[in-house]
C-alpha positions in Angstrom: 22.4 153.6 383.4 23.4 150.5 385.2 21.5 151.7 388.4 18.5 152.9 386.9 17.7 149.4 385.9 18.6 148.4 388.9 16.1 150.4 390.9 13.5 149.7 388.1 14.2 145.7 388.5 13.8 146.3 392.5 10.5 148.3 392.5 8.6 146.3 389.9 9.7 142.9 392.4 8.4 145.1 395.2 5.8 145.6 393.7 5.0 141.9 392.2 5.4 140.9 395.8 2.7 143.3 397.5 0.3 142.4 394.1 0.9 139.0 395.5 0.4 139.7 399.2 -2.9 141.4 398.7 -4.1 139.2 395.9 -3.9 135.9 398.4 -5.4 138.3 401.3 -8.2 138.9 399.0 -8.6 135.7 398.0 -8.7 134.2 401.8 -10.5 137.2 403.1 -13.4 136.3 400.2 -13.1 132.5 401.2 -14.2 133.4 404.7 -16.9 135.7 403.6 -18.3 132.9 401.8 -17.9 130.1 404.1 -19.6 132.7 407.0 -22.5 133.4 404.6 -22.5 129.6 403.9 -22.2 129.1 407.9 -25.2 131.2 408.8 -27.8 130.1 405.6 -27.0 126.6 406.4 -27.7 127.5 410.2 -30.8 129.3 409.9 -32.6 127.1 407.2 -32.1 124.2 409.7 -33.9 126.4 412.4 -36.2 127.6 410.1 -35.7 131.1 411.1 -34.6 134.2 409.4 -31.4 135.6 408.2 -31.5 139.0 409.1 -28.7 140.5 411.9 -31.5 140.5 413.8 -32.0 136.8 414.3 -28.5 136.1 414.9 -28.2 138.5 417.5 -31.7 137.0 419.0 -30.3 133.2 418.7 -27.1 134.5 420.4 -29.2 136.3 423.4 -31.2 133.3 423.6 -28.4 131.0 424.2 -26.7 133.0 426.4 -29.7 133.2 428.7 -30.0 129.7 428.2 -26.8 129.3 429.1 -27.3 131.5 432.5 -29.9 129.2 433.4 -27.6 126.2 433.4 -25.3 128.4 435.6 -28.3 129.2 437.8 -29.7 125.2 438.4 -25.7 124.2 439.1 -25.6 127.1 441.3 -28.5 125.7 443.4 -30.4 129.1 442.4 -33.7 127.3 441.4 -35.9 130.3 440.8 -33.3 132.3 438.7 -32.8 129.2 437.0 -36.2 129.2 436.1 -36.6 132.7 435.1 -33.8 132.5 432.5 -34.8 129.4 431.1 -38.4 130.6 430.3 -36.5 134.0 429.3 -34.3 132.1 426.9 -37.1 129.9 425.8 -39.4 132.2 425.4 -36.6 134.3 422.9 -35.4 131.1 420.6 -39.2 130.1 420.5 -39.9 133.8 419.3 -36.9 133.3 416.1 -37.1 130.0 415.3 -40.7 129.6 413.4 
């Protein structure tokens, strides 16, 4: 008798201990859903743009080229510079209404 409460004590603190584990992962994994849905309304009212994948994954590409042209002007490379600038502009200005 005594060890069958004794198991019984040890599984239900097992198991109070994983209820707690996942509740707080829940809680924090909910917490960071919000604050990325927060994150990207607050982003794309600002830009006046869209909040479809779609737009995101535009205004990423469109920085990146952005980005290359930077690359391209400190490389000296004027003419690839220009291309991806008027690439990237040409992207963000397509987005961003």
């Amino acid at each position: 008798m005594q060890v069958d409460s004794f198991f019984e004590w040890l599984g239900q603190a097992l198991g109070s201990v994983i209820r707690f584990i996942v509740d707080a992962l829940s809680g924090l994994f909910n917490q960071l859903s919000n604050a990325g849905s927060n994150f990207v309304e607050g982003l794309s009212s600002a830009l006046g743009m869209d909040t479809s994948i779609i737009s995101i994954i535009a205004l990423i590409l469109g920085l990146m080229l952005l980005w290359s042209a930077i690359r391209a002007f400190m490389n000296a490379s004027i003419i690839m510079g220009i291309i991806w600038l008027l690439l990237g502009l040409w992207l963000l200005s397509w987005i961003i209404h």
